[in-house]
KELOBA-225533 format. One line per 5 residues: number of its first residue (from 1); their letters; for each residue x, y, z of N, C-alpha, C. Coordinates in Angstrom, 3 decimals, decimal comma. Layout:
N
NUM) A) X:Y:Z:X:Y:Z:X:Y:Z | ...
// end
This chain:
252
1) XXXXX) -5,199:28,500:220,440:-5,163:29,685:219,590:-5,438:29,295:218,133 | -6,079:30,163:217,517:-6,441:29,906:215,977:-4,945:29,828:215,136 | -5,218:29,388:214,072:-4,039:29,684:212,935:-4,737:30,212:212,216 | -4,105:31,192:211,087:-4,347:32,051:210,010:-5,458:31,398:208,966 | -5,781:30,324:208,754:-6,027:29,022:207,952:-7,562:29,481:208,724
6) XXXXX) -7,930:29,035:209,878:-9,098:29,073:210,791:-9,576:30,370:210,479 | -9,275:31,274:210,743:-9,570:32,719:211,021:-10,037:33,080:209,556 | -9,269:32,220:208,535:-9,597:32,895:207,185:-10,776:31,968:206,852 | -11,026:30,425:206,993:-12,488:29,896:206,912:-13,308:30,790:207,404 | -13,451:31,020:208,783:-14,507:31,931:209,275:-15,061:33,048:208,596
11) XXXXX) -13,703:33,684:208,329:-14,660:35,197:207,465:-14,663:34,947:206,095 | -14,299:33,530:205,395:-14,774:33,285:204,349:-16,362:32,879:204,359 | -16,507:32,344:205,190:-18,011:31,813:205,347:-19,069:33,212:205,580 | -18,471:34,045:206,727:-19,337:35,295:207,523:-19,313:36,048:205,909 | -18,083:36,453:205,802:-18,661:36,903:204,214:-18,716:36,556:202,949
16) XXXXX) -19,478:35,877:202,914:-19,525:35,112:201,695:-19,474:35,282:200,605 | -18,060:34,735:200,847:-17,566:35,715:199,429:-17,175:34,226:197,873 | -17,654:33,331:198,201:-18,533:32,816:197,127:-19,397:32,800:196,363 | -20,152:33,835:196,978:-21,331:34,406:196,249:-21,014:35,462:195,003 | -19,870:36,167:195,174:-19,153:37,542:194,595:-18,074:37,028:193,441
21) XXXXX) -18,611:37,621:192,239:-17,120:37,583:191,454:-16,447:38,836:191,465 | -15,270:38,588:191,667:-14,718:39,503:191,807:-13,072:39,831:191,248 | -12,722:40,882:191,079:-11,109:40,675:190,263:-10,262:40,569:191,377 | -10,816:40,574:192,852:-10,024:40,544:193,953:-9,713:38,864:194,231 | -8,856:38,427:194,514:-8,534:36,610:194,503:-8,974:36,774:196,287
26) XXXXX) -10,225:36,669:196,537:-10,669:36,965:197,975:-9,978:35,784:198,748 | -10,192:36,170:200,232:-9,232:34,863:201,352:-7,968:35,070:201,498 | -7,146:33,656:201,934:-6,221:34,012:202,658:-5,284:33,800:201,507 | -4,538:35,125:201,316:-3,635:35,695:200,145:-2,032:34,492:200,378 | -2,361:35,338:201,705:-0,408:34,619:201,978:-0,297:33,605:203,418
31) XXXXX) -0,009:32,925:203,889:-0,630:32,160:204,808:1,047:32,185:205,579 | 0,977:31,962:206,796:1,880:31,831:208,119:1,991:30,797:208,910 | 2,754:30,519:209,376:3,066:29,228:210,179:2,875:29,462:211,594 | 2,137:28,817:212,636:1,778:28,632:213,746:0,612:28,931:213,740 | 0,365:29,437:214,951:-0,878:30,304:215,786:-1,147:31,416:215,237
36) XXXXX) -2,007:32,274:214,821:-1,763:34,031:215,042:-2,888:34,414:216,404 | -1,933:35,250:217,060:-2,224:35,787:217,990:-2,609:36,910:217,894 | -2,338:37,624:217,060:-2,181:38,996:216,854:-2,826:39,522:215,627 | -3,833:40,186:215,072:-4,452:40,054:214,114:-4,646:41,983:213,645 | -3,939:42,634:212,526:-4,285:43,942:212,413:-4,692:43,760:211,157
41) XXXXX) -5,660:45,211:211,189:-7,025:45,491:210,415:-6,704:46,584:209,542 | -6,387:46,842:208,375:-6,647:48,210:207,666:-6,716:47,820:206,022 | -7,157:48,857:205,352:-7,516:49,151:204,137:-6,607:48,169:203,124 | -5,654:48,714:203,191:-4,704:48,489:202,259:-3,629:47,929:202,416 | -3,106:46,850:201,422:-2,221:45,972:201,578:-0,840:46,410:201,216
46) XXXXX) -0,427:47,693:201,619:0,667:48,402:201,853:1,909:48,191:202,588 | 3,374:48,538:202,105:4,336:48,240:202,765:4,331:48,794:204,453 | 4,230:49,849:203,946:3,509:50,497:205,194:2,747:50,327:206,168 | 1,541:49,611:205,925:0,620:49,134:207,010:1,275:47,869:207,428 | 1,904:46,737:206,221:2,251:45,678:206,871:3,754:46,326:208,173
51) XXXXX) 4,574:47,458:207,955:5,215:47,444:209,168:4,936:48,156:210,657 | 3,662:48,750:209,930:3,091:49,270:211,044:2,517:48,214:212,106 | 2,179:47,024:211,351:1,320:46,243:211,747:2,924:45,427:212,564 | 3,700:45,017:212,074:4,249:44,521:212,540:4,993:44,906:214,012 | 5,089:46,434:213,915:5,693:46,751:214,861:5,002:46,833:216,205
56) XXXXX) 3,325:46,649:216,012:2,691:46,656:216,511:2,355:44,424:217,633 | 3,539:44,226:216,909:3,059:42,747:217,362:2,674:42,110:216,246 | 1,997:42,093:215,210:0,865:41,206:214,314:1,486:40,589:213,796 | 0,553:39,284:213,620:1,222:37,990:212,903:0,124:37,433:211,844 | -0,739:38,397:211,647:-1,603:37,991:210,462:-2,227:39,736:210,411
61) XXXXX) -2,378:40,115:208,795:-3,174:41,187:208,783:-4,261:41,411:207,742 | -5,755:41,611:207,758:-6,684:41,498:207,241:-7,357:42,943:206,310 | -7,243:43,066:205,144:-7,244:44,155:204,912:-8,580:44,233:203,522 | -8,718:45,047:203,484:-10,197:44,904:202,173:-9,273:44,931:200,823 | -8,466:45,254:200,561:-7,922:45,922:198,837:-6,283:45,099:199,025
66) XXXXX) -6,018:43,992:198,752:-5,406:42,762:199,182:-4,184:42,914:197,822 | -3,694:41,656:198,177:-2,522:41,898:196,906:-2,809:41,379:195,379 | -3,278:40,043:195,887:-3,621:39,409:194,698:-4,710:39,663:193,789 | -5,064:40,410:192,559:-5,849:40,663:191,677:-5,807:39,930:190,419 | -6,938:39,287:190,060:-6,441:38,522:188,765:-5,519:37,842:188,734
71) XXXXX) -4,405:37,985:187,860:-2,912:37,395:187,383:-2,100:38,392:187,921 | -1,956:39,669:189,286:-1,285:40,628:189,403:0,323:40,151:190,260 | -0,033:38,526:190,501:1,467:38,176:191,634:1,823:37,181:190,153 | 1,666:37,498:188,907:2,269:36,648:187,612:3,875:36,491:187,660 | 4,045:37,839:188,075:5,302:38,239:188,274:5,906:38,729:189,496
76) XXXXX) 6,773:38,068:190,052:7,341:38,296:192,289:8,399:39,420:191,824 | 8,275:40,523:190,943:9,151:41,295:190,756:8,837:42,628:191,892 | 9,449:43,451:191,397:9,200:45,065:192,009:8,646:44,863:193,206 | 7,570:45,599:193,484:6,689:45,944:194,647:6,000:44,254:195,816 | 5,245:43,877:194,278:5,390:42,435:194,685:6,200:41,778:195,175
81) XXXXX) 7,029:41,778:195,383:8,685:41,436:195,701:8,939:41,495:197,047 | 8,684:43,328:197,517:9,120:43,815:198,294:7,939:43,298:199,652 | 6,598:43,607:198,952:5,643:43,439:200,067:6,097:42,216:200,704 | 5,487:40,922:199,296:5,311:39,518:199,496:7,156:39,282:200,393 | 8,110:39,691:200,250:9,111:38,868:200,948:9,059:39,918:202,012
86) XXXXX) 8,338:40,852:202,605:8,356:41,460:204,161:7,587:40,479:204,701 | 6,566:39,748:204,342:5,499:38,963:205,093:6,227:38,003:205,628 | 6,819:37,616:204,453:7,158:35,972:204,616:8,612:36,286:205,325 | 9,243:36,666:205,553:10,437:37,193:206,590:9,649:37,233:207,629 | 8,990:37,944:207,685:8,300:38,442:209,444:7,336:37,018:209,344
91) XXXXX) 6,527:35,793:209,041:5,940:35,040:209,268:4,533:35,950:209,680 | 4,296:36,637:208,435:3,264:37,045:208,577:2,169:36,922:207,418 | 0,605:36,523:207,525:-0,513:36,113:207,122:-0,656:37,474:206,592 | -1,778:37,362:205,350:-2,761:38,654:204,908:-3,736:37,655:204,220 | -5,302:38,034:204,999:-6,259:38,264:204,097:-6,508:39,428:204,012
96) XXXXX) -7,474:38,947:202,625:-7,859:40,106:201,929:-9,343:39,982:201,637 | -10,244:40,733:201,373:-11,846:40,675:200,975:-12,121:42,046:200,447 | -12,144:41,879:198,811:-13,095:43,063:198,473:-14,285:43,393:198,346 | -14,690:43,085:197,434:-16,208:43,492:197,140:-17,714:42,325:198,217 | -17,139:41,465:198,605:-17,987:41,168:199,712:-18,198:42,139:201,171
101) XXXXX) -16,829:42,549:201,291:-17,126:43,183:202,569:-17,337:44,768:202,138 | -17,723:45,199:200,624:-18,502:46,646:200,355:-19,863:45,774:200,545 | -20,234:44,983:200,292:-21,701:44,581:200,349:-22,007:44,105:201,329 | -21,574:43,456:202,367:-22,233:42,623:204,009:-23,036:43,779:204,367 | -24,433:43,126:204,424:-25,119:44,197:205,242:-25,028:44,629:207,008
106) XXXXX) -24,146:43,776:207,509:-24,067:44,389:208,527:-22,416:44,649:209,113 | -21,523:43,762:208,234:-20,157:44,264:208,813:-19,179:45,291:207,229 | -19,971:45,206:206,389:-19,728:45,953:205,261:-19,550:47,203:205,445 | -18,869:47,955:204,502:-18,261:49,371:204,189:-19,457:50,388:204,091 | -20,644:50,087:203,066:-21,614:50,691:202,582:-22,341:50,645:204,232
111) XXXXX) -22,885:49,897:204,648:-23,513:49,681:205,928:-22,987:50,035:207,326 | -21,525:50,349:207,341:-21,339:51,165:208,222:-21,670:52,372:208,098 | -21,131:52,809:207,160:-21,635:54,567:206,668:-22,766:54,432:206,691 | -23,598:54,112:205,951:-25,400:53,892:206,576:-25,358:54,152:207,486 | -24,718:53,595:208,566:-25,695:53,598:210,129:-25,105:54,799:210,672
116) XXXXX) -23,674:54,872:210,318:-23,139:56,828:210,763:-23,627:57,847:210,592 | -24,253:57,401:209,176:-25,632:58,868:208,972:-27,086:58,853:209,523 | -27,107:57,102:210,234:-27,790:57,311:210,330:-29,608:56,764:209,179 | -29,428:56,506:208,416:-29,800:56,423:207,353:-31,433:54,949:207,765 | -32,593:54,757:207,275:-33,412:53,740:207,435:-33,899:53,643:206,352
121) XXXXX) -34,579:52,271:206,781:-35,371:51,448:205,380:-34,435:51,640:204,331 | -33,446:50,860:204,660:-31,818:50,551:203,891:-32,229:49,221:203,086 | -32,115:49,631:201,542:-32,354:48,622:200,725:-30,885:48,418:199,449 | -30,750:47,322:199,130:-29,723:46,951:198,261:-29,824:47,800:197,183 | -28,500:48,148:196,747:-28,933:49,106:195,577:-26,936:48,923:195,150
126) XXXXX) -26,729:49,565:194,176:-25,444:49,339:193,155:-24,919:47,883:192,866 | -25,890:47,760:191,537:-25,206:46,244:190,867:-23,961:46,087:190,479 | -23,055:45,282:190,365:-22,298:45,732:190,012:-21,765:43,698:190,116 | -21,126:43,402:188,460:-20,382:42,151:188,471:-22,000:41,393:188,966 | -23,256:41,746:189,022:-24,521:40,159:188,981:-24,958:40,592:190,284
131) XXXXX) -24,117:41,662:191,532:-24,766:41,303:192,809:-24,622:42,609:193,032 | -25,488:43,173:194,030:-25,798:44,434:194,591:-24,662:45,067:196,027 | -23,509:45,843:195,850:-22,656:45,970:196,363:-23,158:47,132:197,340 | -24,300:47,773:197,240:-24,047:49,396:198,121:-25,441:49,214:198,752 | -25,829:50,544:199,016:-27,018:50,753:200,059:-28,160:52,164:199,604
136) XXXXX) -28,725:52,116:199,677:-29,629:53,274:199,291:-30,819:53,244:200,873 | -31,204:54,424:201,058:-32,031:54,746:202,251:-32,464:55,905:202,691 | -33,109:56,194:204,029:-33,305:57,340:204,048:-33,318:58,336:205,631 | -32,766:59,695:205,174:-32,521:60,171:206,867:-33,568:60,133:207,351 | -33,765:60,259:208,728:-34,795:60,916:209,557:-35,862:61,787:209,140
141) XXXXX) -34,899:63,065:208,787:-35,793:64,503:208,675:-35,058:64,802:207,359 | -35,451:65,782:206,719:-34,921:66,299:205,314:-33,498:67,223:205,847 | -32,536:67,226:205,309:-31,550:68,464:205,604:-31,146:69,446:204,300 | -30,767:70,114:204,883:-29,945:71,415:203,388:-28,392:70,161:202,803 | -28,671:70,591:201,848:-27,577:69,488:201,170:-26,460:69,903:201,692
146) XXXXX) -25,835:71,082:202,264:-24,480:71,542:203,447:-24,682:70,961:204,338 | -25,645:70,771:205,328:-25,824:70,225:206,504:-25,171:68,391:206,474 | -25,845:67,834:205,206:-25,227:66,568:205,152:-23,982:66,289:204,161 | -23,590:67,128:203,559:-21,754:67,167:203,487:-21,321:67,180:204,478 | -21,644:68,017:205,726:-21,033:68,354:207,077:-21,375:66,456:208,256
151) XXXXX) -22,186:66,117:208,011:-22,457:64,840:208,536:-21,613:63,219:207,616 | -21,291:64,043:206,349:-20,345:62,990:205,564:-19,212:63,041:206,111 | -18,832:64,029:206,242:-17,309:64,244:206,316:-17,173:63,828:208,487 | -17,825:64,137:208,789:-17,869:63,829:210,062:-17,472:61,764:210,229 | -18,923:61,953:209,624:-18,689:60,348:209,497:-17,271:59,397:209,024
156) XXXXX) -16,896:60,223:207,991:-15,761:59,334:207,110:-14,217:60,012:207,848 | -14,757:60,879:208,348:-12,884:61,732:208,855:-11,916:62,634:208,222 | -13,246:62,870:206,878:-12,197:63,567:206,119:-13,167:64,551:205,193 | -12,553:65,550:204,753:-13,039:66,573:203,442:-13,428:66,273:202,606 | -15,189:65,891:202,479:-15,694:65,905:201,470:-15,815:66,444:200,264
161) XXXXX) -16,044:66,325:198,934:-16,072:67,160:197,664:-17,579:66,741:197,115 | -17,880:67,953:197,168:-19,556:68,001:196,995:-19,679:68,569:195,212 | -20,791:68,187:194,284:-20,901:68,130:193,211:-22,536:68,191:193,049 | -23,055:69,598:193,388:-24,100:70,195:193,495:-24,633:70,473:192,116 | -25,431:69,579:191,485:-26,938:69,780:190,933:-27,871:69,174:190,821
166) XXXXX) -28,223:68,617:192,035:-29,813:68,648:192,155:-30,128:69,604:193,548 | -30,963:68,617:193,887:-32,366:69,968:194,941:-31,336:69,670:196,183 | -31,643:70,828:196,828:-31,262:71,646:197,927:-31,288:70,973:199,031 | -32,090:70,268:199,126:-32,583:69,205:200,278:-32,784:67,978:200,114 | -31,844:67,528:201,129:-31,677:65,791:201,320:-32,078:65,070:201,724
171) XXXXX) -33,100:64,155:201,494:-33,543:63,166:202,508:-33,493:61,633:202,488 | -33,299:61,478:200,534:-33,110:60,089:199,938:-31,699:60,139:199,624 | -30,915:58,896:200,060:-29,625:58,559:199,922:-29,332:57,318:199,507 | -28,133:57,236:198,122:-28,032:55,811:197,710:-26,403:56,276:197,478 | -25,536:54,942:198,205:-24,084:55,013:198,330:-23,672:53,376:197,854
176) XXXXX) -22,425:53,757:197,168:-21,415:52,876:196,884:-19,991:53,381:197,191 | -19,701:53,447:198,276:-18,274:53,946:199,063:-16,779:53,397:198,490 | -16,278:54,398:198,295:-15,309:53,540:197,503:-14,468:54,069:196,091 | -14,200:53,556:195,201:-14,390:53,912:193,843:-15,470:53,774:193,459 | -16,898:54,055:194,054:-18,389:53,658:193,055:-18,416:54,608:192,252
181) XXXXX) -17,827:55,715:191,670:-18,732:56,652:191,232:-19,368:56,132:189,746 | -19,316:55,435:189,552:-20,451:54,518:188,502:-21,451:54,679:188,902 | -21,920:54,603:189,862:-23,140:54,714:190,738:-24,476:55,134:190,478 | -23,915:56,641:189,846:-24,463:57,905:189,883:-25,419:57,742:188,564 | -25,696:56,936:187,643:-26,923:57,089:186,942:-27,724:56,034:187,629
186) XXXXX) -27,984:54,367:188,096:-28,236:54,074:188,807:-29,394:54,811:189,754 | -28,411:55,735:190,934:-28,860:56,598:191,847:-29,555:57,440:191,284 | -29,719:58,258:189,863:-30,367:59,384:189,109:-31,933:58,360:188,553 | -31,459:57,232:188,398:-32,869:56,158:187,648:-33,602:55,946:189,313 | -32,767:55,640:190,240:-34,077:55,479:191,254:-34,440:56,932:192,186
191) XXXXX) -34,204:58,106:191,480:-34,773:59,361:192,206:-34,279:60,091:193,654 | -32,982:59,517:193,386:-32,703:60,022:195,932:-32,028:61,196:195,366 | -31,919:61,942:196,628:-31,439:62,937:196,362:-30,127:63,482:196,206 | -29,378:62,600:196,881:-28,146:62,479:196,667:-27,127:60,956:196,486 | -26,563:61,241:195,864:-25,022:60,301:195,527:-23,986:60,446:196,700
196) XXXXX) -23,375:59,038:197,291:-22,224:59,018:198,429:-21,369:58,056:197,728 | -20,141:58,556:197,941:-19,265:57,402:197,349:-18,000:58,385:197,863 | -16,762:57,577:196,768:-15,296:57,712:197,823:-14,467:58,881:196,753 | -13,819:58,063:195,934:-13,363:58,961:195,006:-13,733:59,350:193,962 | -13,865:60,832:193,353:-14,657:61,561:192,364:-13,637:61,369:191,151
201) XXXXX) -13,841:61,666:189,898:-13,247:61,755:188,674:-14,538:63,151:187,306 | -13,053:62,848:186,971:-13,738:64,079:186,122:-15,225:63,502:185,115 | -15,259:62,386:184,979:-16,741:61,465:183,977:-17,692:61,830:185,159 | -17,231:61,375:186,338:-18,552:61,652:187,435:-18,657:63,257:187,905 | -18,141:64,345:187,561:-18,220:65,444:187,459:-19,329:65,864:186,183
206) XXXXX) -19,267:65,358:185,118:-19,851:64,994:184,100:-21,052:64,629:183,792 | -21,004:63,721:184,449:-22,406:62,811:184,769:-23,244:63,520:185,549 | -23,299:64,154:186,458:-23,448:64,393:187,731:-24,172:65,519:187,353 | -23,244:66,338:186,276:-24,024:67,560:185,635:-24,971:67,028:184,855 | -25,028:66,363:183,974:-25,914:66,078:183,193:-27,285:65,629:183,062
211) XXXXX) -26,941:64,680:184,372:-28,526:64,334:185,304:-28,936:64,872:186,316 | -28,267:66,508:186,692:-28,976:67,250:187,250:-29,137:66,476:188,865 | -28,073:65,859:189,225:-27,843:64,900:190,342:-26,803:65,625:191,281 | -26,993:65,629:192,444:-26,062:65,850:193,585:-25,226:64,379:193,748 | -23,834:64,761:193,860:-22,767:64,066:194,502:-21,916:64,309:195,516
216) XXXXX) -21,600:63,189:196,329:-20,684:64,136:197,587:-19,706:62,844:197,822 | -17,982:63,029:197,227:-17,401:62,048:197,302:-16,288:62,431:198,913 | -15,996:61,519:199,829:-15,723:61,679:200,606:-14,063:61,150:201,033 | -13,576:60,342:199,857:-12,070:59,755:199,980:-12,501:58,099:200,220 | -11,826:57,644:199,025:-11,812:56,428:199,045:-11,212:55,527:200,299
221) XXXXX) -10,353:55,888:200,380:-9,715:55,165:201,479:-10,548:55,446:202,575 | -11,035:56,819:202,894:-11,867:57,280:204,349:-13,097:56,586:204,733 | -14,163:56,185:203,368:-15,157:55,768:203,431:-15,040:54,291:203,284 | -13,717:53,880:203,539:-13,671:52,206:203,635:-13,079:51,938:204,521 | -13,238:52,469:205,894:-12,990:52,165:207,219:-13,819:51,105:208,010
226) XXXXX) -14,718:51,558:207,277:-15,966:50,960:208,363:-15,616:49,235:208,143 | -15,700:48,290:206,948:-15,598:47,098:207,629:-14,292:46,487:207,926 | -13,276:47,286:207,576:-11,979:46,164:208,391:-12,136:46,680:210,212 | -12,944:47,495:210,169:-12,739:48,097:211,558:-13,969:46,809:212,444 | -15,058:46,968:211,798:-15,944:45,801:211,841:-15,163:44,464:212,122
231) XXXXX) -14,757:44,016:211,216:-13,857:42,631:211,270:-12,864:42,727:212,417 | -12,293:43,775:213,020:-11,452:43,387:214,074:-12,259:43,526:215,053 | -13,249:43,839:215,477:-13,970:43,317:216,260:-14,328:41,998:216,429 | -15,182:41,863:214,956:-15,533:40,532:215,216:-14,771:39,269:215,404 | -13,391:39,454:214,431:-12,185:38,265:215,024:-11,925:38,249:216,305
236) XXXXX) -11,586:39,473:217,347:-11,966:39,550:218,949:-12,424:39,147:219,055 | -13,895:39,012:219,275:-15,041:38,672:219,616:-15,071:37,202:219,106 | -14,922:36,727:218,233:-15,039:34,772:217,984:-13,714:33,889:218,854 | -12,534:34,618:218,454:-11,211:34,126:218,206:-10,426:34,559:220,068 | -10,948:35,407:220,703:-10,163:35,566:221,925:-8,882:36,247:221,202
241) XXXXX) -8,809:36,683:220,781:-7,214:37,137:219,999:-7,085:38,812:220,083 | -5,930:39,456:220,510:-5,667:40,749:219,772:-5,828:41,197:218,612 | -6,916:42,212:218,503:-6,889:42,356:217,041:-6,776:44,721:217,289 | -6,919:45,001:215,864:-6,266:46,414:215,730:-7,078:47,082:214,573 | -7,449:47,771:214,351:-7,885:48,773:212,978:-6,522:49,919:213,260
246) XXXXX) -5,590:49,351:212,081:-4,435:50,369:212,158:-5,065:51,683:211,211 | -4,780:53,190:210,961:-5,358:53,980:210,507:-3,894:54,349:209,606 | -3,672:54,747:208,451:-2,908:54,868:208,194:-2,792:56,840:207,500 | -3,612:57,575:207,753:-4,032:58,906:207,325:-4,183:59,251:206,207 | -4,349:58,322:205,365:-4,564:58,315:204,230:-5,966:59,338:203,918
251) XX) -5,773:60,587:202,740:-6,497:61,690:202,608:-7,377:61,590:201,253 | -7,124:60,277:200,344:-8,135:60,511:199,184:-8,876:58,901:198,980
// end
């Protein structure tokens, strides 16, 4: 059986997240003693998911939006406190991977949603920190810009918020899922017809008007399913191990 140590080389390498600077301290955050057998998958490095996860069996859990940021464990007080000594009581592992696994073109956040819509001739697009984090591409056939809110929200699981001004009809799409809404001049300089991303704010309400650009934000948390769900596959699939995409219903 792997240890936590193994499992975290591997998807350090698969996503290479050497390549990425990032404010996320990517890899294996908190590390565990033995084997892990048991491996759960979700978003966020929450008290919550870690007991969900636990109750579920898990002895390591892999999540995109991790604990360690910068200098953010400076201090083992409060929250930090609470998470970091549930792990280490239960002998339990967390990696973490941000902004590599919004960019993997094939087990990434941006690139799952791609392929849910559906989307071709998928090219790199949202710079962001020196490297290109999102996806830009294009549907099939043209749709009414309702028709593909109704295919967003399908895709992601949740109630989209649409931010209608440009044209009526969709056929060019460029996404940064997530918090991208930076995105959106970017997406207005290379011409698609619409903007995809996670959570909206009132500047990208703003923006959005100003360049005469369609936006359709779908919930941050919703539209970052796709690669921890990815990754528990693929740890299955290398490792022989139980693995889980816990869902936690998280709505924005």
């Amino acid at each position: 059986m792997p240890t936590s140590q193994t499992i975290a080389a591997f998807l350090n390498s698969a996503l290479r997240i050497a390549r990425f600077t990032d404010t996320s301290n990517n890899g294996l955050q908190v590390a565990n003693t033995g084997n892990s057998v048991h491996v759960a998958c979700g978003v966020d490095a929450s008290l919550e998911f870690f007991k969900a996860a636990r109750a579920r069996g898990a002895d390591m859990v892999v999540c995109h939006h991790g604990l360690s940021w910068g200098d953010s464990l400076k201090y083992i007080t409060g929250l930090n406190h609470q998470r970091l000594k549930f792990l280490i009581d239960n002998d339990m592992a967390l990696y973490a991977c941000h902004l590599p696994l919004d960019a993997h073109p094939r087990l990434g956040n941006n690139a799952g949603m791609a392929r849910a819509l559906g989307l071709r001739e998928l090219k790199p697009f949202g710079l962001y920190h020196g490297a290109s984090i999102g996806v830009r591409g294009r549907l099939p056939r043209p749709l009414p810009l309702a028709r593909f809110v109704k295919m967003v929200e399908r895709a992601a699981g949740n109630e989209a918020r649409l931010m209608a001004f440009g044209r009526p009809t969709v056929r060019s799409v460029a996404m940064v899922v997530g918090g991208g809404a930076v995105g959106l001049e970017e997406a207005a300089g290379a011409g698609v017809d619409v903007y995809l991303s996670g959570e909206p704010s009132l500047a990208a309400y703003t923006t959005a008007s100003d360049l005469g650009m369609n936006a359709v934000f779908a919930g941050h948390y919703a539209t970052e399913t796709f690669g921890v769900k990815a990754l528990a596959i693929l740890i299955a699939k290398k490792f022989k191990v139980r693995t889980a995409f816990i869902p936690m219903g998280v709505r924005y």
